[in-house]
LOMI-362347 format. One record per residue: y, x negated, z negated of N, C-alpha, C in turn. Coordinates in pm, whole numbers, padded with zeros to 5 digits, always signed. Layout:
YXZYXZYXZ/...
REM end
This chain:
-09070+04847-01980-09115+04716-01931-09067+04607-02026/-09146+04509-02060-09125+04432-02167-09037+04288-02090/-08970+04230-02190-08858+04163-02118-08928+04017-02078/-09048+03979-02135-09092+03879-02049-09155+03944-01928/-09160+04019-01897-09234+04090-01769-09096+04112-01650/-08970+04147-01729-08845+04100-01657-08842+03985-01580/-08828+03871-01698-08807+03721-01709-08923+03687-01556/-09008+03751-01550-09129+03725-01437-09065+03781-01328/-08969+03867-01304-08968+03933-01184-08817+03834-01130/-08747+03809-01273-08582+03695-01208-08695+03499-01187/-08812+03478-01210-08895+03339-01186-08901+03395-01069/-09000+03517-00985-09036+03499-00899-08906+03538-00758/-08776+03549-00832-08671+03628-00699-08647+03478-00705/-08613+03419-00805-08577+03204-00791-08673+03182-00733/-08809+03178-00712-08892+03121-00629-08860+03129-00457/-08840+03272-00481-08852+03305-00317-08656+03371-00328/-08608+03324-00323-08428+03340-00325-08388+03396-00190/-08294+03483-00213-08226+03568-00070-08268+03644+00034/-08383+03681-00059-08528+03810+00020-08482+03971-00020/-08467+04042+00053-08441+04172-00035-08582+04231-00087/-08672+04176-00003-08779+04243-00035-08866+04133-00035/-08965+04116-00140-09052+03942-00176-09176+03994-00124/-09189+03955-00024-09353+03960+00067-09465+03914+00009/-09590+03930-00025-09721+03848-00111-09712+03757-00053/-09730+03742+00104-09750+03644+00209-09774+03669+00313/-09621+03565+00343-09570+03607+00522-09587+03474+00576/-09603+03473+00704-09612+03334+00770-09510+03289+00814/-09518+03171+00808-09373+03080+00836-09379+03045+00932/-09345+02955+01085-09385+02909+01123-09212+02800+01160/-09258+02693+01126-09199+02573+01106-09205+02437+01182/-09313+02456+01262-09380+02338+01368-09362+02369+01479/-09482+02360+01576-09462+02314+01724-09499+02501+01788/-09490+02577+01730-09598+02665+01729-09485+02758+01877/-09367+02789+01884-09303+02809+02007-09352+02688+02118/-09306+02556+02079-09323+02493+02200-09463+02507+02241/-09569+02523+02214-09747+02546+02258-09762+02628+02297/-09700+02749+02269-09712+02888+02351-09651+02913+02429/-09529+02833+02440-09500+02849+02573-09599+02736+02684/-09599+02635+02607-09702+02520+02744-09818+02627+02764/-09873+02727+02650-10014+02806+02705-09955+02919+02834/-09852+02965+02793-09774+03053+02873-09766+03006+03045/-09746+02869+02993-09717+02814+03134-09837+02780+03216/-09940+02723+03157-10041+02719+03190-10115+02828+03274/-10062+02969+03234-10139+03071+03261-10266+03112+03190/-10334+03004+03096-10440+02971+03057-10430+03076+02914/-10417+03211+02927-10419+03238+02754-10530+03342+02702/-10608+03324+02776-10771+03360+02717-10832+03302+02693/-10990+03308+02664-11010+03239+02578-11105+03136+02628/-10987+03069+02766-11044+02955+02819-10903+02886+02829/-10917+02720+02762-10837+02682+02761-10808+02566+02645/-10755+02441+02668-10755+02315+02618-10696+02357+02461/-10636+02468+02366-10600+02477+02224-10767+02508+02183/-10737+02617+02246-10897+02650+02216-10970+02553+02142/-10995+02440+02207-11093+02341+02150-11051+02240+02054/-10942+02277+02092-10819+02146+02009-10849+02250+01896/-10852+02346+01834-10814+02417+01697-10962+02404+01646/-11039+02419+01723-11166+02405+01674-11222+02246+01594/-11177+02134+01716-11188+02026+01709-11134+01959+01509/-11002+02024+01531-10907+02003+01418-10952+02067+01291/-11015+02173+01310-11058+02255+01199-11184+02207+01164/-11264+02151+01235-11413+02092+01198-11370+01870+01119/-11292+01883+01140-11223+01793+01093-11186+01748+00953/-11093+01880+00986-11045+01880+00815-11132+01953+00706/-11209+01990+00740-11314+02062+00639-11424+01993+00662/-11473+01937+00732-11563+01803+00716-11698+01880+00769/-11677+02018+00846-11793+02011+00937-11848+01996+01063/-11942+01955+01117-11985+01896+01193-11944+01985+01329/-11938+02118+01292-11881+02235+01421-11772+02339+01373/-11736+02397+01468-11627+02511+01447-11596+02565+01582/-11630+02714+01568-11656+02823+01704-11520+02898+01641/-11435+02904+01755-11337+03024+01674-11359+03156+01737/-11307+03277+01698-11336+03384+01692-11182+03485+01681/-11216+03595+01734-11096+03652+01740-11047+03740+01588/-11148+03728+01522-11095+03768+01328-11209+03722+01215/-11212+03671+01132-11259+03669+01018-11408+03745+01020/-11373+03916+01046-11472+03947+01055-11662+03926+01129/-11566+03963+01282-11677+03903+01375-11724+03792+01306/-11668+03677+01287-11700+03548+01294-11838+03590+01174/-11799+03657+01074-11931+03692+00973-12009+03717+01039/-12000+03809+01132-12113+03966+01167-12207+03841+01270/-12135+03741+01330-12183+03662+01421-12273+03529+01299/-12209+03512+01258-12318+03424+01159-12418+03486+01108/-12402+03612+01031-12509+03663+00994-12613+03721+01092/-12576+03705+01222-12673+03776+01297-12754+03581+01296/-12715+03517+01356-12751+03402+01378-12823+03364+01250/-12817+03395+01152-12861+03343+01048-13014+03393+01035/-13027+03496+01106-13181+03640+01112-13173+03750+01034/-13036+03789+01034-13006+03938+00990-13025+04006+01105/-13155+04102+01113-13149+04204+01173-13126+04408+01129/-13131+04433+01210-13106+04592+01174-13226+04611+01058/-13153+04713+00967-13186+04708+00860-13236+04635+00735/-13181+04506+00732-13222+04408+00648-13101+04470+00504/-13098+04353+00427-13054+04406+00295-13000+04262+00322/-12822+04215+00279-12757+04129+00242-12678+04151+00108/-12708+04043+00016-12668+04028-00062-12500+03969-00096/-12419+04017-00161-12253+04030-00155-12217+04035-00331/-12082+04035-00360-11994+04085-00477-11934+04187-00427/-11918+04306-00486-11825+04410-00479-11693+04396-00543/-11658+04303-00587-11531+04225-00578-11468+04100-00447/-11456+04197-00317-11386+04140-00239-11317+04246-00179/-11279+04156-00023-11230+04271+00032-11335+04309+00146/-11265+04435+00217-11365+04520+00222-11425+04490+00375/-11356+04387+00423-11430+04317+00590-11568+04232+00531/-11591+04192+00431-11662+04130+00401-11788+04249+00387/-11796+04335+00321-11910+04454+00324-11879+04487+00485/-11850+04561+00543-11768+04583+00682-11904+04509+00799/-11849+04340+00790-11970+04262+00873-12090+04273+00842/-12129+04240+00737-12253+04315+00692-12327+04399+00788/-12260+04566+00768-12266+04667+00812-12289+04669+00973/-12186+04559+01039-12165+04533+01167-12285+04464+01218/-12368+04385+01119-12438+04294+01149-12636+04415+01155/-12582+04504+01130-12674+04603+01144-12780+04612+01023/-12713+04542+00888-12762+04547+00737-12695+04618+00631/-12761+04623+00527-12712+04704+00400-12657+04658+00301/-12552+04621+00291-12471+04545+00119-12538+04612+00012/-12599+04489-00059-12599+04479-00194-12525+04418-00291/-12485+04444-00408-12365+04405-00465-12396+04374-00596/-12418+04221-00598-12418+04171-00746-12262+04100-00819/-12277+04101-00950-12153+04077-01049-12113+03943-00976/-11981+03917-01043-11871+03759-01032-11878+03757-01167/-11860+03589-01131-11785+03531-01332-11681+03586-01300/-11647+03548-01417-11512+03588-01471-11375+03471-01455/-11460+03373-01476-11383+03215-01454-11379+03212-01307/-11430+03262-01237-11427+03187-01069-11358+03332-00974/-11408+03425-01010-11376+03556-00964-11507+03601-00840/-11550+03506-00812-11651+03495-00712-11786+03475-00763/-11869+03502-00653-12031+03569-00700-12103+03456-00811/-12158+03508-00877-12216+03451-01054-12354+03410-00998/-12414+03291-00998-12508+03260-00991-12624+03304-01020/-12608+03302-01198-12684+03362-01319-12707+03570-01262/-12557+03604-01249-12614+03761-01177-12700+03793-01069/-12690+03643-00966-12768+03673-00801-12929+03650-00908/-12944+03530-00947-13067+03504-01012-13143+03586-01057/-13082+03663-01162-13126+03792-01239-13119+03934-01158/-13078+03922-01053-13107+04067-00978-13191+04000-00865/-13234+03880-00842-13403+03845-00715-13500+03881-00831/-13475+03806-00933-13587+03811-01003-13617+03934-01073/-13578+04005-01089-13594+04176-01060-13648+04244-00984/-13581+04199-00869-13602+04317-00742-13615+04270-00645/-13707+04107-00626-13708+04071-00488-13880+03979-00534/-13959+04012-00374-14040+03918-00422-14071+03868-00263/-14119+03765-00288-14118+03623-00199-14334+03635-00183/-14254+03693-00012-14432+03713+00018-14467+03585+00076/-14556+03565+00029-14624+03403+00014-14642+03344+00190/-14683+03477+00269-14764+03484+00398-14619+03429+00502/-14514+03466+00457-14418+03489+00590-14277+03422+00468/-14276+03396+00391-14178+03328+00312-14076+03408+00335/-14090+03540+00344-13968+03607+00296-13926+03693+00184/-13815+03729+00190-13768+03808+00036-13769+03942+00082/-13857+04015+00027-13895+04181-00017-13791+04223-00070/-13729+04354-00101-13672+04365-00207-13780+04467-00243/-13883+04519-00367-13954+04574-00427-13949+04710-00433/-13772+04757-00440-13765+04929-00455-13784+04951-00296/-13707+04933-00228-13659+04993-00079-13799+04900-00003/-13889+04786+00004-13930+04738+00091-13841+04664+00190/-13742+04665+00222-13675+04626+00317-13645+04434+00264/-13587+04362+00382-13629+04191+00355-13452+04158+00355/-13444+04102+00232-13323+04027+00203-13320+03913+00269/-13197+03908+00407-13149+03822+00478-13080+03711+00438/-12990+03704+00417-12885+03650+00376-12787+03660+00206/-12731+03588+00209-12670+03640+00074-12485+03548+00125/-12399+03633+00089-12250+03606+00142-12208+03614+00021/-12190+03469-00057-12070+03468-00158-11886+03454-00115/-11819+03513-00199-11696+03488-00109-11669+03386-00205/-11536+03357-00206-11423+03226-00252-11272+03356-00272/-11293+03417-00382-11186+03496-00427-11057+03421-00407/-10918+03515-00350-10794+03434-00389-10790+03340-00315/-10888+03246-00291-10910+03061-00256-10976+03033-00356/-11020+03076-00471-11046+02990-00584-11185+02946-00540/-11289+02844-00546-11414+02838-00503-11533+02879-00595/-11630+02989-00573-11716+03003-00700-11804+02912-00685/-11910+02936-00793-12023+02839-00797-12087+02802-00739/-12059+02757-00599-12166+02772-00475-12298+02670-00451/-12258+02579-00511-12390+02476-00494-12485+02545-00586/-12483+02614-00714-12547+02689-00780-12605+02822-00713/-12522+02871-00632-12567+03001-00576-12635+02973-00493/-12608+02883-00360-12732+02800-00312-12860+02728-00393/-12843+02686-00439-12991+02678-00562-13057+02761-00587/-13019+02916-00606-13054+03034-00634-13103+03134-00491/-13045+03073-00389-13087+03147-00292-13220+03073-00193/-13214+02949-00218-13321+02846-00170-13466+02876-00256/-13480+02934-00361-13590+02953-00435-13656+03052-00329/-13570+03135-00289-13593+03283-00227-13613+03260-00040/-13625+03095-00048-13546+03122+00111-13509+03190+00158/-13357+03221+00140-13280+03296+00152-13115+03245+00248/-13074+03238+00340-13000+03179+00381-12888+03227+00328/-12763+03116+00294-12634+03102+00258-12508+03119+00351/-12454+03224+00338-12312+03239+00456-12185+03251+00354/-12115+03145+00352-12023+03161+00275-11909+03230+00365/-11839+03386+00299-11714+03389+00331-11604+03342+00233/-11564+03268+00374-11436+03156+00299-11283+03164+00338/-11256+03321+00377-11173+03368+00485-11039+03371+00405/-11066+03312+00291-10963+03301+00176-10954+03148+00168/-11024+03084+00184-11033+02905+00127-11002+02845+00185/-10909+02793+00305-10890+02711+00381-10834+02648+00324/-10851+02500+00280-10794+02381+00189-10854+02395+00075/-10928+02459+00007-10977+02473-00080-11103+02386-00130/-11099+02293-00205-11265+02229-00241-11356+02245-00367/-11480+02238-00362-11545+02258-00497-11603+02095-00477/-11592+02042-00601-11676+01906-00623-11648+01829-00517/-11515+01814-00430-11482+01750-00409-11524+01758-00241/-11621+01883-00196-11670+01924-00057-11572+02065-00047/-11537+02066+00121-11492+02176+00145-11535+02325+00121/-11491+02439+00106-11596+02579+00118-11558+02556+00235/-11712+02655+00238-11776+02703+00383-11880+02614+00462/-11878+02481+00335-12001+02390+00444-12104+02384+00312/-12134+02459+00219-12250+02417+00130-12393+02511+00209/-12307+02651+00270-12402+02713+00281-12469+02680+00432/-12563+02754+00517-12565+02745+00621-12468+02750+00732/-12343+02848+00670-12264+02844+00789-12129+02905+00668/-12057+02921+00762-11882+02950+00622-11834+03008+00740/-11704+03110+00671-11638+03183+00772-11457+03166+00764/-11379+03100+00823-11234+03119+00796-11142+03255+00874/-11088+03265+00828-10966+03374+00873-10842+03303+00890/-10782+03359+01008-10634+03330+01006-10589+03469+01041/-10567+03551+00930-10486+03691+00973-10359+03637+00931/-10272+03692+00959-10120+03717+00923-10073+03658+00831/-10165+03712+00702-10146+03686+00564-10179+03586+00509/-10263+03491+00582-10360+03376+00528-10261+03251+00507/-10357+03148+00498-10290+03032+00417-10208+02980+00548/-10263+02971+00660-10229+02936+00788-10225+03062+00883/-10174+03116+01015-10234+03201+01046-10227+03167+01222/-10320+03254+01281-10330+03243+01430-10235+03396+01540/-10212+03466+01384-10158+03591+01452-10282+03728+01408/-10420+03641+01482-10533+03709+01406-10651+03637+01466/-10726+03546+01400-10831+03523+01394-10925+03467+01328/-11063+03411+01377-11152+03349+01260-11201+03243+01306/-11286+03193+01216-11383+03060+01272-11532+03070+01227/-11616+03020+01263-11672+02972+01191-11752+02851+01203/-11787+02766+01065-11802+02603+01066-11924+02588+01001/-11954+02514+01066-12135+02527+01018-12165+02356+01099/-12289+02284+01021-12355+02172+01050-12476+02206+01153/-12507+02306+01211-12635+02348+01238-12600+02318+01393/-12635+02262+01461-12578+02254+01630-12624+02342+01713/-12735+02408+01655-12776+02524+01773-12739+02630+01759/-12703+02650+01585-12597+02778+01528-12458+02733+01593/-12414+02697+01609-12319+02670+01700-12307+02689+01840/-12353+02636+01914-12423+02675+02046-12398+02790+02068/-12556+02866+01976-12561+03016+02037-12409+03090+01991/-12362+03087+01882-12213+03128+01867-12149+03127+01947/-12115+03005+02014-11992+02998+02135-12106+03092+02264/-12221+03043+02284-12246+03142+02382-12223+03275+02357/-12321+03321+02242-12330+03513+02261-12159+03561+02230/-12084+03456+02178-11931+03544+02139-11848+03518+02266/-11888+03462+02384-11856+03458+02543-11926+03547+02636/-11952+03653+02629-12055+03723+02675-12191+03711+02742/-12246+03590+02650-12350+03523+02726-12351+03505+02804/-12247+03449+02912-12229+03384+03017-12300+03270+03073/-12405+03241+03113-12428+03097+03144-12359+02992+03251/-12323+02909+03234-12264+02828+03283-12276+02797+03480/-12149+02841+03534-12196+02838+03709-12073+02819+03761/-12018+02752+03847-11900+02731+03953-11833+02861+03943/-11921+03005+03975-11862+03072+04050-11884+03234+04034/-12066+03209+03999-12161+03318+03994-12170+03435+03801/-12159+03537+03834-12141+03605+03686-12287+03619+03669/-12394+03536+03538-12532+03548+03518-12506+03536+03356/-12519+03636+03310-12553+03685+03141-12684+03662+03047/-12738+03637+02997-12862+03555+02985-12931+03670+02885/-12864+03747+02785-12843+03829+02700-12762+03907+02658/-12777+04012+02564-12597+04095+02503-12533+04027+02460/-12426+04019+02491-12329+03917+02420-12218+04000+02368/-12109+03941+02326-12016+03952+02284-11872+03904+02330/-11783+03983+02346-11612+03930+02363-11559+03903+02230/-11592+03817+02223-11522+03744+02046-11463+03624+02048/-11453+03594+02171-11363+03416+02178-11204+03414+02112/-11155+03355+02031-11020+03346+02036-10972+03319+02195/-10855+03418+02170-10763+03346+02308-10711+03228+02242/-10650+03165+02381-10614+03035+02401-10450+03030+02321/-10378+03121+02367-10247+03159+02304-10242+03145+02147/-10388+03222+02109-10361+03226+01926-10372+03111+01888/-10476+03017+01963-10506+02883+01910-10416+02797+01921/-10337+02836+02040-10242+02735+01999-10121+02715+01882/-10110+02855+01808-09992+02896+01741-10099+02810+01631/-10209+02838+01612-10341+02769+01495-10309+02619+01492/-10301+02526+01637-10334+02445+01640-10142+02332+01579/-10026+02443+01563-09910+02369+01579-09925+02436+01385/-10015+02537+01338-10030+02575+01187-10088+02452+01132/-10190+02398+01188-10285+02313+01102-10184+02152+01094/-10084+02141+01153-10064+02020+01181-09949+02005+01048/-09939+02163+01007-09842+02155+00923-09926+02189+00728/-10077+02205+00746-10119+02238+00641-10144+02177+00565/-10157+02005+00536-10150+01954+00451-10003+01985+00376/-09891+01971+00407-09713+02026+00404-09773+02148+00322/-09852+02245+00323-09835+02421+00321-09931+02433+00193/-10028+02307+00184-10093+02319+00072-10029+02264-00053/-09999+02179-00011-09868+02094-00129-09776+02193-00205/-09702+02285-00082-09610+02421-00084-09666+02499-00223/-09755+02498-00175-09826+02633-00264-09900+02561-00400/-09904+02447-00413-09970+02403-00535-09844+02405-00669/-09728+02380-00562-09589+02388-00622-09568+02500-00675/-09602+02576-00609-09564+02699-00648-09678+02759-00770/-09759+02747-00757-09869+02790-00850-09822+02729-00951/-09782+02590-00966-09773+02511-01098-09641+02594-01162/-09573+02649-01118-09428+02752-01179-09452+02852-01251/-09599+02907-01156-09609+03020-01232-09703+02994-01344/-09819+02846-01368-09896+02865-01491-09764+02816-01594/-09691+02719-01556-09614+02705-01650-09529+02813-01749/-09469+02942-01651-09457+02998-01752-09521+03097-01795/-09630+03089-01759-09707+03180-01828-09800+03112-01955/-09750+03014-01923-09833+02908-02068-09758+02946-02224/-09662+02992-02167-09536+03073-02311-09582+03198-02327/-09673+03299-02259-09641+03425-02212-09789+03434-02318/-09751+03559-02417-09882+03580-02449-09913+03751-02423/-10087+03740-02424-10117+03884-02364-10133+03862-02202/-10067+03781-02108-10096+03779-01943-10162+03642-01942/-10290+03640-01908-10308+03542-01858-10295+03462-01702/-10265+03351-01703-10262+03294-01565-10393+03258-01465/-10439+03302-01390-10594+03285-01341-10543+03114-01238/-10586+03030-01334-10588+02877-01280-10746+02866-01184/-10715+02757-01108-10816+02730-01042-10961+02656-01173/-11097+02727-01100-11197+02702-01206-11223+02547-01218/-11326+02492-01311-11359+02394-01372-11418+02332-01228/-11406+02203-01155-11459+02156-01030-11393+02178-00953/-11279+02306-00924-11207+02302-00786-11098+02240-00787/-11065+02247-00654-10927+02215-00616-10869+02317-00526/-10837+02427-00554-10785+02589-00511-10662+02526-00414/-10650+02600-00312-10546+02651-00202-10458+02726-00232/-10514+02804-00364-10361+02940-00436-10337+03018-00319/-10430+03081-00228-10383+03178-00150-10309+03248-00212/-10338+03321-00307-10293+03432-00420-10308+03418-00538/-10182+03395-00591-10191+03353-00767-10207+03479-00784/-10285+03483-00899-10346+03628-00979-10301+03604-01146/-10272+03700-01149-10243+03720-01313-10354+03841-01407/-10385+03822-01526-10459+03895-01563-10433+03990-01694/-10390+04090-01693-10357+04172-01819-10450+04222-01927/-10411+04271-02007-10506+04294-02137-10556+04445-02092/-10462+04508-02016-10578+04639-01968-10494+04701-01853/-10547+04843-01786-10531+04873-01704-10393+04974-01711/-10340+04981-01812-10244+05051-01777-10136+04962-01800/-10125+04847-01883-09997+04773-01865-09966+04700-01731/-10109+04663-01640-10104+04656-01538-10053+04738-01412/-10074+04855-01450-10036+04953-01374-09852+04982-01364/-09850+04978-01484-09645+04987-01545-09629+04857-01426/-09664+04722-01464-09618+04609-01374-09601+04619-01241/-09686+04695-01195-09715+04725-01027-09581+04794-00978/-09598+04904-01094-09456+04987-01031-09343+04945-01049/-09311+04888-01166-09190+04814-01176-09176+04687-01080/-09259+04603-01051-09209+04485-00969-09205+04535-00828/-09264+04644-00767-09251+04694-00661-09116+04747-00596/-09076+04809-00739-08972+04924-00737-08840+04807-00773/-08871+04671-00750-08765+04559-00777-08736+04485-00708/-08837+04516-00567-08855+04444-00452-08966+04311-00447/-09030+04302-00520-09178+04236-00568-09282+04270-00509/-09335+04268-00418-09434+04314-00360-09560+04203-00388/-09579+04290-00512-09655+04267-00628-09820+04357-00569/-09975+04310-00603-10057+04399-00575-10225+04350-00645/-10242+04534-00670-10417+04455-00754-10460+04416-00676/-10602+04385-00762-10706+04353-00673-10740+04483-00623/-10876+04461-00543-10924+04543-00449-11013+04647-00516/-10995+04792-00475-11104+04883-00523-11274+04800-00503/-11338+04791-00593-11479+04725-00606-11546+04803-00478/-11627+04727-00402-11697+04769-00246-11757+04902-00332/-11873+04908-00412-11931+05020-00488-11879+05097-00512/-11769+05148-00539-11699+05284-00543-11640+05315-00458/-11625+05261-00319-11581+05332-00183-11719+05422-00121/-11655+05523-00101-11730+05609-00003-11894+05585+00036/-11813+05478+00132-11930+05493+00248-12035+05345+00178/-11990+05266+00061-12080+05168+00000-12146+05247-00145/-12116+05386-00178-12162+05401-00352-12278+05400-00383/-12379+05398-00257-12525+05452-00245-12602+05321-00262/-12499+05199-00212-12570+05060-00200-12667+05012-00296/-12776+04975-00336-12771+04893-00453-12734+04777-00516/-12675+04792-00700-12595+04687-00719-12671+04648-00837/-12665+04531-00926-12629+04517-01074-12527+04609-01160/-12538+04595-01281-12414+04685-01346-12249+04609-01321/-12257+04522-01270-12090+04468-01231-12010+04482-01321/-12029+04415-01448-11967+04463-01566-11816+04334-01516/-11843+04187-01482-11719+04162-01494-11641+04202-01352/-11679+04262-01248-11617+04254-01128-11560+04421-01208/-11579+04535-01251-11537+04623-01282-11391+04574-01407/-11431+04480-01476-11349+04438-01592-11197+04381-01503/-11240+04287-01408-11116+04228-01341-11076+04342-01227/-11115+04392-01186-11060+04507-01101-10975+04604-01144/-10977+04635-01316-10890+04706-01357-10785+04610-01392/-10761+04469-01381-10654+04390-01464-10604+04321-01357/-10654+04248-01301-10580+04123-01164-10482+04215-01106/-10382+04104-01078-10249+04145-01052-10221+04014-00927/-10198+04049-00819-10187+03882-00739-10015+03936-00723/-09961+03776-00716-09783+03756-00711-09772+03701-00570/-09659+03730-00549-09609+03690-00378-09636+03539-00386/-09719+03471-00307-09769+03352-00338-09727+03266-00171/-09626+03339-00064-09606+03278+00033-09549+03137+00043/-09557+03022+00154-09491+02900+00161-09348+02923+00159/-09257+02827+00034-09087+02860+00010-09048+02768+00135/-08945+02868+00192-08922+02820+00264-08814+02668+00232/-08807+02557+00320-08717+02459+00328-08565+02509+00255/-08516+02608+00404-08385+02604+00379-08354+02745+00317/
REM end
């Protein structure tokens, strides 16, 4: 192991000091987040009826500047529920990067469609405009009669298209929307990584038709486990909070279901732990910008690793600082050594296309999502604590 690769493992034990073991990212919780769970406690109120509930929603459509926000009990659903809302039905074809993680193909699947998997830049880590462009105009054609997208080999009608927001970093999305509007093609951004995150100065998750947040465990904020999702559309909203309540319609007393629905409400309990997180996330974004700026700095000395900075237009959240090596096996030495140092150090994600149950999908050749999959390296990027 080379001794600036040392020098990286005594930066990141000073970052995070008196840990035996350095977590990627653990949640802190520093605010009101005991005293709310117990008032939910007391309340009795901790399903997913109940005054946080709306308060987290309220707060979250707020700070990301959209007009709604349905929460949800994970990240996932909250997709599988947009994309159904969006007119993904059984057997449609949604368009994705096989550079994420793997809930993102997952909803899809849930949503009763087939992932397709086009390339990421290289600069953003997230889906390439220029690749979605060049694989419609290939393999999709736009029947004049019903304005939808064919795909040409399979016949089957491209629904949707789900760019993610790698890390937090934001990809090209007003571009990828440009590219999917030719096709009328609706836009679901997963943004289950981006919370605080902006491109051009707008939040992710509101360019497209609808955006998806996560609060797992690991996230920038967390609820314990859940999702959102924030969208301008008021009737996409609507039906959300209805079908993820079990289509319940509204009565004093009487149980009348209108349709299949769904148990996907956040409880009231998580929202509130959400609602004492958010009060502290302007504090948590600051945290972490701090911290990111430590690590480009010294990697601005470091030659051979590059530092993956936020792209040209954003303003990144740094869920996960990523580092990028010259190939796959010096990367590999790093893994084991910072692991084996108490660094809980980790790549990126096996590409969706070479798992199992996605190899059959159709993709583009994914030349840069294959290129960064053998090199990205993400560093324990959690909020330092105060004391």
């Amino acid at each position: 192991m080379s001794n600036r690769l040392r020098k990286l493992i005594e930066l990141i034990k000073s970052i995070y000091p008196g840990l035996k073991m350095i977590p990627l990212h653990a949640p802190v919780f520093e605010g009101n987040e005991q005293k709310y769970v117990l008032d939910c406690l007391n309340s009795t109120f901790v399903s997913y009826i109940g005054e946080y509930v709306e308060r987290f929603e309220r707060m979250t459509a707020a700070f990301t500047g959209a007009k709604y926000a349905v929460a949800m009990v994970n990240g996932t659903t909250a997709l599988q529920i947009a994309l159904r809302l969006a007119g993904v039905r059984n057997g449609d074809e949604v368009i994705t990067q096989a550079l994420t993680f793997v809930a993102t193909a997952n909803a899809i699947v849930h949503a009763g469609a087939v992932p397709v998997f086009v390339d990421v830049d290289r600069d953003t880590m997230g889906m390439s405009p220029a690749s979605l462009e060049a694989w419609l105009q290939e393999n999709v054609l736009l029947d004049s009669g019903t304005n939808t997208a064919i795909n040409r080999m399979t016949k089957k009608v491209v629904s949707a298209i789900v760019p993610m927001h790698t890390f937090g970093h934001p990809c090209r999305i007003d571009e990828v929307c440009e590219v999917a509007a030719k096709y009328s093609i609706p836009v679901i951004e997963d943004s289950a990584e981006s919370l605080g995150s902006h491109y051009k100065g707008q939040h992710t998750g509101t360019f497209g038709l609808a955006g998806i947040l996560s609060y797992n465990g690991n996230k920038t904020i967390t609820t314990g486990g859940g999702g959102m999702i924030i969208t301008d559309d008021p009737d996409l909203a609507i039906r959300a909070k209805h079908i993820t309540t079990t289509a319940k319609t509204p009565h004093a007393w009487d149980f009348v279901h209108d349709e299949i629905g769904y148990n996907y409400r956040m409880p009231n309990i998580n929202a509130a732990i959400g609602c004492a997180q958010m009060e502290q996330l302007v504090e948590i974004l600051e945290n972490k910008k701090e911290t990111a700026s430590k690590y480009s700095n010294y990697f601005r000395s470091i030659p051979g690793v590059d530092y993956f900075d936020e792209p040209k237009n954003a303003n990144s959240n740094y869920w996960l600082n990523a580092i990028v090596f010259p190939d796959n096996s010096e990367r590999n030495l790093f893994l084991r050594y910072s692991n084996k140092c108490g660094v809980m150090a980790r790549p990126a994600w096996h590409l969706m296309s070479d798992l199992e149950m996605f190899e059959k999908c159709q993709s583009d050749d994914l030349k840069e999502s294959k290129w960064l999959a053998g090199r990205v390296v993400n560093l324990p990027s959690g909020v330092r604590l105060k004391d």
